[in-house]
C-alpha positions in Angstrom: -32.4 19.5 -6.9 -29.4 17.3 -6.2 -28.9 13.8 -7.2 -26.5 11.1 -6.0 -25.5 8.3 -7.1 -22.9 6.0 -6.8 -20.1 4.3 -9.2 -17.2 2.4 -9.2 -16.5 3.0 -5.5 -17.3 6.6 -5.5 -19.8 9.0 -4.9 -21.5 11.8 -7.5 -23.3 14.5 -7.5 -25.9 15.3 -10.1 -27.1 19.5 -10.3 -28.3 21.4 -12.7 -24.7 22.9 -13.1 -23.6 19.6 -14.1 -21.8 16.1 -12.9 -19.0 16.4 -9.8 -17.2 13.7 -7.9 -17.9 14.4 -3.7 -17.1 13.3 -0.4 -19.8 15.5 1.5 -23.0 16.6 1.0 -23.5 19.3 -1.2 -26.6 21.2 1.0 -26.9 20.8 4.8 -30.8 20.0 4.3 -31.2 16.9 5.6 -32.9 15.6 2.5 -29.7 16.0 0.6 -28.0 14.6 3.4 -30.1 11.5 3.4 -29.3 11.1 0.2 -25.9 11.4 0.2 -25.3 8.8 2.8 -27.7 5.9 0.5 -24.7 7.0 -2.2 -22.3 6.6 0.3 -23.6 3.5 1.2 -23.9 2.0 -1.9 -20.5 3.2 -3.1 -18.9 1.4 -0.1 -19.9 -2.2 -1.2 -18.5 -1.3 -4.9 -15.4 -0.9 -3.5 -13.4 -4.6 -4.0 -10.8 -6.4 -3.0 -8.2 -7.9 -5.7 -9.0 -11.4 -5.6 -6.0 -14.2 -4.6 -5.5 -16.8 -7.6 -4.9 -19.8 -5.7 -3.5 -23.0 -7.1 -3.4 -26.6 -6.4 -0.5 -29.0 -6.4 -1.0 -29.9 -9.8 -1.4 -26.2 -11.1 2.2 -25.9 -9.3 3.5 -28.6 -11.4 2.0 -27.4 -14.7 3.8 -23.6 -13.9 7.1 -25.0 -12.4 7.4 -27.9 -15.3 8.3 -29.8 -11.6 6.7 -33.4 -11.8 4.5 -34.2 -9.0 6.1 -36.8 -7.8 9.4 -34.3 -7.4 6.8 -31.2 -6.0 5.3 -34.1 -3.0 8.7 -34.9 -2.5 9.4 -30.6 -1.9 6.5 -30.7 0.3 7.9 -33.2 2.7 11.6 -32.1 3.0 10.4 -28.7 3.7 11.5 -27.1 -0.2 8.2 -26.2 -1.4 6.3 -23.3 0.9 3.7 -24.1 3.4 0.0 -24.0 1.9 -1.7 -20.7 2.3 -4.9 -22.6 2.7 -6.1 -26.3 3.3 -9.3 -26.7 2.0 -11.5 -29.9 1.9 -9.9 -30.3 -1.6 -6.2 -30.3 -0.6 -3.7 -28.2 -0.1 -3.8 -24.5 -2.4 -1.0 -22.1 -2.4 -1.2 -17.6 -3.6 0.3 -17.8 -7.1 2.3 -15.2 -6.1 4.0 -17.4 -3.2 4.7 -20.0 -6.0 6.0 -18.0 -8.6 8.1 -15.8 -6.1 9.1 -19.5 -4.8 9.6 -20.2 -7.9 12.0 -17.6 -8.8 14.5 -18.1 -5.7 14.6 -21.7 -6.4 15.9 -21.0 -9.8 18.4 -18.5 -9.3 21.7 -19.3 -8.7 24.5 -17.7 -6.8 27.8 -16.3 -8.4 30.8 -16.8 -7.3 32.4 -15.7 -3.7 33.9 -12.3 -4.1 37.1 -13.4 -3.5 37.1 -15.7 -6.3 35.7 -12.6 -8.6 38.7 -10.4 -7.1 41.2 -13.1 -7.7 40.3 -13.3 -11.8 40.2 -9.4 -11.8 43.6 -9.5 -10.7 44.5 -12.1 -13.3 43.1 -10.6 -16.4 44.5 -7.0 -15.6 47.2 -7.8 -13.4 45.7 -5.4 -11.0 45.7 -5.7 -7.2 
C-alpha cells in the first residue's frame, strides 16, 4: 500500500520499498489516485510567499539616521519614494524600497571623465 503525504510544499510517497519525492501517482487505481491529489492538495497551501517587511516613517528614520522632521520634509519635495501602502496607520514603505533608496541617496558621483582624463594626462604626461 502506498501512502502520501505532504511536506514543506511537496508531495511523498510512502511504499514498502521506501520514502520517494513525486509529482504523479504512483498506481493508476483510483484509490491511490485519490490520495495523491489530498497530498497534492495539502502540499499546495504549504507552499509560501516571502513576506514584505514594511516600515513606518519612523522605522525610516531609525535605519537612515534621517531626523523626521528632514524625512517629512523628503516626503513633500518628492526625495523620499512614494508609500508602497497607506494603511489606516499611515504611510509604510518595502524595506527593500528604503534601503535601495537609501543607497542611491548616499552615493555620490565622481568626477566627469574629462576631468579624470585631464589629471591622467598631468601625472603621466600622456595624451
Amino acid at each position: 500500500m502506498t501512502t502520501y503525504y505532504a511536506e514543506g510544499g511537496k508531495v511523498f510517497a510512502r511504499t514498502p520499498e521506501g520514502v520517494q519525492r513525486v509529482s504523479t501517482p504512483i498506481s493508476g487505481s483510483r484509490r491511490d489516485q485519490e490520495r495523491f491529489a489530498r497530498a497534492l492538495r495539502i502540499a499546495e497551501t504549504q507552499v509560501t510567499t516571502p513576506t514584505t517587511e514594511l516600515v513606518s516613517i519612523g522605522e525610516i528614520a531609525e535605519l537612515t539616521g534621517l531626523a523626521m522632521r528632514t524625512l517629512y520634509a523628503y516626503r513633500q519635495s518628492g526625495k523620499l519614494p512614494a508609500p508602497d501602502y497607506e494603511l489606516g496607520v499611515g504611510p509604510v514603505w518595502k524595506r527593500e524600497t528604503i534601503e535601495q533608496w537609501n543607497a542611491e541617496r548616499n552615493r555620490r558621483p565622481g568626477p566627469p571623465e574629462e576631468l579624470l582624463s585631464q589629471w591622467r594626462e598631468s601625472k603621466t604626461g600622456a595624451a
